[in-house]
C-alpha positions as CSV (number, residue, x, y, z in Angstrom):
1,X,13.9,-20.8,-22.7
2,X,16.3,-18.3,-20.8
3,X,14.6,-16.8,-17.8
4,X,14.7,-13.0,-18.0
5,X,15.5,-10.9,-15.0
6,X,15.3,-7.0,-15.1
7,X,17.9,-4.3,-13.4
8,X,16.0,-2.0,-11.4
9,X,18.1,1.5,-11.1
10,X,19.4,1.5,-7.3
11,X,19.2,-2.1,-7.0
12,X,21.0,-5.7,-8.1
13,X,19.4,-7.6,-10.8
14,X,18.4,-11.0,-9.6
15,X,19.2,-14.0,-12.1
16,X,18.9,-17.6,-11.9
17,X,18.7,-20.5,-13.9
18,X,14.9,-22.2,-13.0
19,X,14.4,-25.8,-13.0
20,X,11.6,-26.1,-15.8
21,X,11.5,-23.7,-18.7
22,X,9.3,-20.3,-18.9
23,X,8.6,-19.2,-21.9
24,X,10.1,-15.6,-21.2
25,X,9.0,-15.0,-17.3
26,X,9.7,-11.7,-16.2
27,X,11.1,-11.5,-13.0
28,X,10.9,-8.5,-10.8
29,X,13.5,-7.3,-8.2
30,X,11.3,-5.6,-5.7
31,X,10.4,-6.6,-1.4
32,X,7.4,-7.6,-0.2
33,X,7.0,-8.1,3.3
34,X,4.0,-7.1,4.9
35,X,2.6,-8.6,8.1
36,X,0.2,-11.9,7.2
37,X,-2.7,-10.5,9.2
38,X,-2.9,-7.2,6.4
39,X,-1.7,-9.0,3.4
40,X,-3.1,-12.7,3.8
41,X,-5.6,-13.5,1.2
42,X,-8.0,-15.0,3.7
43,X,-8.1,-11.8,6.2
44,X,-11.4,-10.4,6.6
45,X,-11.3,-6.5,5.1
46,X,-9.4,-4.5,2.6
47,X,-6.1,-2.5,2.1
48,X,-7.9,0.3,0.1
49,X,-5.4,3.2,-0.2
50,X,-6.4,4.9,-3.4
51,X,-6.4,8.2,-3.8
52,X,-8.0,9.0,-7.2
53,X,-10.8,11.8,-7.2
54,X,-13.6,13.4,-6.2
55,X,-16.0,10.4,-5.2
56,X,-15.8,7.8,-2.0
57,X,-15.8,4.9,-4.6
58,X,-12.1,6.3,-6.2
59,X,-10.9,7.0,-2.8
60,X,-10.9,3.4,-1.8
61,X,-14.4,2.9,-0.2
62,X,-13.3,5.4,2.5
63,X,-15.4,8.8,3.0
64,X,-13.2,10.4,5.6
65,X,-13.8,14.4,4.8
66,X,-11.2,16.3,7.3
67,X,-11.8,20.1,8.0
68,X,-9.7,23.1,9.7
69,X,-10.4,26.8,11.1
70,X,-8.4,28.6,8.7
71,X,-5.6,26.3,8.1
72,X,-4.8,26.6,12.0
73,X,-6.4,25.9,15.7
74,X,-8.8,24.6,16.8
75,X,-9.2,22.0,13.9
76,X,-12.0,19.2,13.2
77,X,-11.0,16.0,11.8
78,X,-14.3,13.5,11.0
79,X,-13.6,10.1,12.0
80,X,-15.6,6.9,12.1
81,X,-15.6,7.9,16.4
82,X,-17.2,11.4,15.7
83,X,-15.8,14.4,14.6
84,X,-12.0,15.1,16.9
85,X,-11.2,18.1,17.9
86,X,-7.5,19.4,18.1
87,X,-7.4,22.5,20.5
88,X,-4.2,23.7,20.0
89,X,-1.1,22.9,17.7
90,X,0.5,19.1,19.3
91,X,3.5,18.8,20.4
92,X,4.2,15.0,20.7
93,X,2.2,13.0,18.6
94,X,2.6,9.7,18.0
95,X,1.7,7.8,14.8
96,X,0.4,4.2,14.8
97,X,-1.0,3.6,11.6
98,X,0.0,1.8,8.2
99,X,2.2,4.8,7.1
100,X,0.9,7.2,9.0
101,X,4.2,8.4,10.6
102,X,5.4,8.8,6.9
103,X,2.3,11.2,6.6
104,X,3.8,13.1,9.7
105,X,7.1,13.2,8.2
106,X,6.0,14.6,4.8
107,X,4.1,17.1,6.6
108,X,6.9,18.6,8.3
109,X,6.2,17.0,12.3
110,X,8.1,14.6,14.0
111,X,6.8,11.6,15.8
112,X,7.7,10.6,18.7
113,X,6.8,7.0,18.2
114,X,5.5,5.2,15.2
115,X,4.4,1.7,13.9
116,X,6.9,-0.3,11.9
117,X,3.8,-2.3,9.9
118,X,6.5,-3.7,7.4
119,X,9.7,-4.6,9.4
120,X,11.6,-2.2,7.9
121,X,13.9,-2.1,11.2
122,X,15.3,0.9,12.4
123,X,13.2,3.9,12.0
124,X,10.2,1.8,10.9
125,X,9.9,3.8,7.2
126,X,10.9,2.5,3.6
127,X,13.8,4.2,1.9
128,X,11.7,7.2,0.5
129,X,11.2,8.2,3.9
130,X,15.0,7.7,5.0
131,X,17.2,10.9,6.6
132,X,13.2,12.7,7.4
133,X,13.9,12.2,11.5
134,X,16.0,14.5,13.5
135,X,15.4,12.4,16.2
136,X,14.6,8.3,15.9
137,X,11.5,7.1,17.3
138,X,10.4,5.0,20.0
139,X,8.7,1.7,17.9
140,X,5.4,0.6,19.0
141,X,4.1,-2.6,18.1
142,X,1.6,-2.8,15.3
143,X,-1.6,-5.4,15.7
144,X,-1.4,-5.0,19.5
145,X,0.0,-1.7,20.7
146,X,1.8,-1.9,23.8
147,X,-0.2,1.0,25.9
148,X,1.7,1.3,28.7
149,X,4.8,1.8,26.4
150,X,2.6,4.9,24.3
151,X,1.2,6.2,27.7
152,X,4.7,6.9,29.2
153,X,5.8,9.0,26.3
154,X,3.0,11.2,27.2
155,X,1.8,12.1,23.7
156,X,-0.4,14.9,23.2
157,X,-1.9,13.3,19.4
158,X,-2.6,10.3,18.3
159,X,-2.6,9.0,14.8
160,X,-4.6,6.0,14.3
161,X,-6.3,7.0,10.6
162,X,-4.8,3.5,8.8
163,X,-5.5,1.3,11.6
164,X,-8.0,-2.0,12.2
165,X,-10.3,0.5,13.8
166,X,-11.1,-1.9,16.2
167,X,-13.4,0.2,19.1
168,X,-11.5,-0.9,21.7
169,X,-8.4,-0.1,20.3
170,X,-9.6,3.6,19.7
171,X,-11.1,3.7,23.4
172,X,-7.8,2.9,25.0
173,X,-5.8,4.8,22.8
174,X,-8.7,8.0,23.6
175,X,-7.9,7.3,27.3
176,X,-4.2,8.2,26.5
177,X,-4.8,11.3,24.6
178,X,-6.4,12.9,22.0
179,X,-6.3,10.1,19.2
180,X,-7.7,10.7,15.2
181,X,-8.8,7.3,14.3
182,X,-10.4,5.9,10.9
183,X,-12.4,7.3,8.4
184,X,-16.0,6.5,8.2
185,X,-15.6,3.5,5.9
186,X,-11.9,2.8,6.6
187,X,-12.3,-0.3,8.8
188,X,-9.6,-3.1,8.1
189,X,-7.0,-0.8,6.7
190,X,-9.7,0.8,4.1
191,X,-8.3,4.1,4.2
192,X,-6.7,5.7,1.1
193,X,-4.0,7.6,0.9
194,X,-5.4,10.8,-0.3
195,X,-7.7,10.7,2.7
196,X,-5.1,9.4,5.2
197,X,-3.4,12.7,4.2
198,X,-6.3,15.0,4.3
199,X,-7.5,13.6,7.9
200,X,-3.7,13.8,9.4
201,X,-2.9,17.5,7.5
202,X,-6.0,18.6,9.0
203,X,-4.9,17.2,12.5
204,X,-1.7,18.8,12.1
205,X,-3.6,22.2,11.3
206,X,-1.8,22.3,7.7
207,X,-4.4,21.2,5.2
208,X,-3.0,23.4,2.6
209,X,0.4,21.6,2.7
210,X,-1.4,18.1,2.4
211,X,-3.0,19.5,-0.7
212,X,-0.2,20.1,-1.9
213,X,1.4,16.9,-1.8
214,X,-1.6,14.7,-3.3
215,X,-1.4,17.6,-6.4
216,X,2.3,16.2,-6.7
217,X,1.0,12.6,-6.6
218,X,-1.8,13.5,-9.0
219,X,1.0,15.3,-11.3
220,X,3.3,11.7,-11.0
221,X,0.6,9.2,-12.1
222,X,-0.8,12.0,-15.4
223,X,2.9,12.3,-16.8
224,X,2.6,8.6,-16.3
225,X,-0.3,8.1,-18.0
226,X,1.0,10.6,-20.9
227,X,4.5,8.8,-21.2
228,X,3.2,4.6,-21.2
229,X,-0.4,5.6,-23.2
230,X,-0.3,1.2,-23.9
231,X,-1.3,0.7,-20.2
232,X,-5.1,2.4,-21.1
233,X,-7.6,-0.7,-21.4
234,X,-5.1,-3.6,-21.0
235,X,-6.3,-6.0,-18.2
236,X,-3.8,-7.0,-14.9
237,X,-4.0,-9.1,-12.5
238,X,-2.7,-8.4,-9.0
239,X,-2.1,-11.5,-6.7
240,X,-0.2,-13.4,-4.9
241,X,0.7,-16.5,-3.1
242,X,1.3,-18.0,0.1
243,X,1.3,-21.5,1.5
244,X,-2.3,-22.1,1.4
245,X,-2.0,-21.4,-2.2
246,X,-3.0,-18.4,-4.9
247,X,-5.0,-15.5,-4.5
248,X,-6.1,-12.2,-6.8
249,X,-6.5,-8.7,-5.2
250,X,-9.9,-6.5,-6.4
251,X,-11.0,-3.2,-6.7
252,X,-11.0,-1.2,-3.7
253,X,-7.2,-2.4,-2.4
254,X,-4.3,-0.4,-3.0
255,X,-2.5,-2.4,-5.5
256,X,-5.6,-2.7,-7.3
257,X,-6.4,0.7,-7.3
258,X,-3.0,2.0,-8.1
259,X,-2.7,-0.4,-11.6
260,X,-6.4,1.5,-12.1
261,X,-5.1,5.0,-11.8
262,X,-2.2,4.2,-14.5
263,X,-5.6,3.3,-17.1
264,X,-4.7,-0.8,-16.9
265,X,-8.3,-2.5,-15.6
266,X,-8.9,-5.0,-12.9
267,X,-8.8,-8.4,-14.4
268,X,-12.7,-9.1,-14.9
269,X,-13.0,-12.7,-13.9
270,X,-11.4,-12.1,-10.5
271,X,-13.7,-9.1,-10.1
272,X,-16.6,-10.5,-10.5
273,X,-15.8,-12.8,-7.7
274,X,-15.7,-10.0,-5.8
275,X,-16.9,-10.3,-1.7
276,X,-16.1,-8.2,1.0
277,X,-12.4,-9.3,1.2
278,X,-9.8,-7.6,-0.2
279,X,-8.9,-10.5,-1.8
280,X,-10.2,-14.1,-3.9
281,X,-8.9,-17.1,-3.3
282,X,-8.2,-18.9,-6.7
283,X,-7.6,-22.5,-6.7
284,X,-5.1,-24.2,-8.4
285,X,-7.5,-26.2,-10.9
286,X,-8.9,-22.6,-11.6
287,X,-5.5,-21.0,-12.6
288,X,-6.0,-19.8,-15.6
289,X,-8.3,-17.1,-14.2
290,X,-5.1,-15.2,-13.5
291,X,-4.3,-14.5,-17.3
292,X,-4.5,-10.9,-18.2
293,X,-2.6,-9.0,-20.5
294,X,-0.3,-8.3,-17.2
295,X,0.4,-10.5,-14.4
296,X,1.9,-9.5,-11.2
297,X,2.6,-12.0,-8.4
298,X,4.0,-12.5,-4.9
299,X,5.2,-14.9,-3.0
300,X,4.2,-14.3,0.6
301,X,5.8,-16.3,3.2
302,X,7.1,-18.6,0.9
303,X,10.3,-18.7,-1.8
304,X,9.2,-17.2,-5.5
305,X,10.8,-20.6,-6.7
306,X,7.1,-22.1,-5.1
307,X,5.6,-19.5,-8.0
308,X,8.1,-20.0,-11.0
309,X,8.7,-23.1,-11.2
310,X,5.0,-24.5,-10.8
311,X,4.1,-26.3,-13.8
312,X,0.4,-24.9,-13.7
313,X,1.4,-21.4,-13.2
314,X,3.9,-21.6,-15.8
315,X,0.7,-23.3,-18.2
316,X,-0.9,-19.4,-17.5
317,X,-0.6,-17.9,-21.4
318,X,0.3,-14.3,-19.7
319,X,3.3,-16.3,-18.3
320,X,4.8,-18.5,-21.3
321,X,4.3,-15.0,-23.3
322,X,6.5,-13.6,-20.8
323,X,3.9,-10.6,-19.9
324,X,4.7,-11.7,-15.8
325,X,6.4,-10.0,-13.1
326,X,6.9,-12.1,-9.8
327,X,7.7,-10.0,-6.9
328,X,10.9,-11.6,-4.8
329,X,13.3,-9.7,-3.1
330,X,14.3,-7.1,-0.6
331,X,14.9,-3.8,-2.2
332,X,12.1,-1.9,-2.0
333,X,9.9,-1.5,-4.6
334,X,7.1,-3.6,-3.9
335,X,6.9,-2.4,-0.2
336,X,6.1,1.3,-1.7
337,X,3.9,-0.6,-3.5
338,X,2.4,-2.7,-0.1
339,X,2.4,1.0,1.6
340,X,1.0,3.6,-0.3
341,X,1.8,6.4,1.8
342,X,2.0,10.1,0.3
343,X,5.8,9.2,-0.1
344,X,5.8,6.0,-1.0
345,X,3.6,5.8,-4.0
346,X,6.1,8.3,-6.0
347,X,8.6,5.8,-5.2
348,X,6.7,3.1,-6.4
349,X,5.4,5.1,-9.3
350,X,8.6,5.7,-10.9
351,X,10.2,2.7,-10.4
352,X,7.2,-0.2,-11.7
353,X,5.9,1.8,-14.7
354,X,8.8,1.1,-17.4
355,X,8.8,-2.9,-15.5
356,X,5.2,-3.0,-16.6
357,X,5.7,-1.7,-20.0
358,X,8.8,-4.0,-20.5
359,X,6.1,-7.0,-19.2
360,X,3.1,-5.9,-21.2
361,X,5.7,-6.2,-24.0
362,X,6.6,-9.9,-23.2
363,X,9.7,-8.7,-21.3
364,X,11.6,-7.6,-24.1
């Protein structure tokens, strides 16, 4: 059998020949590269960054409610550390979290300094967030901020709302300045991105404009819906694998949620092996509880050779029926899809919907 590899508009097919024949594998040009501590399928905690509706339970577990005076100053943000109070409008504010400075961006502000959580390089933001600085910023590292380095640029805010929400890294930061950590409920990087952009909005005393861009998001994923009506009901599996083997995302992490929103459901058998992680660990004797009408895969940390040409992952029936997409390269798609930030998941949007209607068709 020929393996089949799909051109992704802006980006180079990828085709090989494999080593043992797929019965149709679909093969998915997209970038994955998210630190091991966020993405490995052992971590403690979850990735949740939903932003469906009205209830805590669609917004990713997280029940961060963010208020303003009048759109302006003084402006309440709740947090898991109390309610923050932002006196006046900030001047230098610096953005730590999982795609918060892309938050800042969209909202019209500048950081000063940001996190680069998925080594993008250089301005530490995916290409849907390319050309938004006037001015680049100073990097800060990610797991274990270098304090010193964020006291001397003398910030007046600090966004921490997609963070570990560790206390103690929320004390020090508070020490610096004024810092908006996690939601109630957004420990481990639980923090969706509808309420990511609510808290920060607030923060930045434009809630309005915040609003504004979730409606556009909400607007993407209905004229999705409306345009691929085959995803409603069908089952998918999200998971992935690194060298200690495969694992299957549930409800509650971003990926997860985000298949959800465009009507596909959470393959069931991984559900209801549900804990407290973000993830199962699914061993190889057990591989078949991957199958689902669609089945998308990453390697992490490893080549997506390790994936493709694995006899018992090639013995999955959603793989020889070609209804597969491994997730390989470097240009872009999948790290939208790893970030979920108020500009990312557009990107993402429009780019994986017609690659998983093209997979739930047996890549044809």
């Amino acid at each position: 059998m020929r393996h089949a590899a799909i051109a992704v508009p802006g980006t180079r097919a990828a085709t090989r020949r494999t080593r043992r024949p797929l019965s149709r594998l679909t093969r998915l040009t997209a970038a994955l590269a998210a630190p091991m501590l966020f993405m490995s399928l052992t971590a403690c905690g979850s990735d949740a960054d939903n932003d469906s509706g009205d209830s805590a339970a669609n917004n990713g577990g997280d029940s961060g409610a963010s208020e303003t005076t009048d759109g302006a100053f003084p402006a309440t943000v709740q947090t898991k550390f109390g309610e923050i109070t932002i006196e006046e409008k900030p001047q230098r504010i610096l953005a730590l979290g999982w795609g918060d400075a892309e938050t800042v961006l969209a909202l019209g502000e500048q950081p000063i300094g940001a996190s680069d959580w998925l080594a993008f390089g250089g301005e530490g933001v995916g290409p849907w967030a390319e050309g938004l600085y006037d001015e680049s910023p100073e990097i800060i590292g990610t797991l274990e901020p270098e304090f010193e380095k964020i006291a001397e640029l003398n910030p007046d805010l600090i966004i921490d709302v997609k963070s570990s929400g560790a206390q103690e890294r929320y004390d020090t930061l508070s020490k610096i300045a004024t810092t908006v950590g996690v939601p109630e409920g957004g420990d481990n990087y639980l923090t969706s991105h509808r309420t990511q952009t609510e808290m920060i909005s607030a923060a930045l005393g434009v809630p309005e404009k915040g609003e504004e861009l979730l409606a556009e998001v909400e607007a993407g994923f209905q004229a999705v819906i409306e345009e691929y009506p085959e995803f409603e009901g069908k089952s998918v599996t999200v998971g992935s694998r690194t060298s200690n083997g495969y694992g299957a995302y549930v409800r509650g992490t971003g990926r997860v949620d985000f298949v959800e929103r465009l009507g596909l459901v959470n393959n069931e058998q991984v559900q209801e092996q549900a804990t407290e992680d973000f993830s199962i660990e699914v061993s190889r004797e057990n591989l078949n509880m991957l199958d689902a009408d669609l089945l998308i895969i990453a390697p992490i940390g490893i080549e997506a050779d390790e994936i493709a040409d694995d006899p018992l992952f090639q013995a999955i029936p959603a793989v020889e029926d070609g209804r597969s997409l491994i997730i390989d390269s470097t240009d872009g798609i999948s790290t939208a899809f790893a970030t979920e930030s108020i500009l990312s998941v557009p990107f993402a949007l429009e780019k994986v919907a017609p690659l998983f209607a093209e997979a739930l068709n047996g890549g044809e």
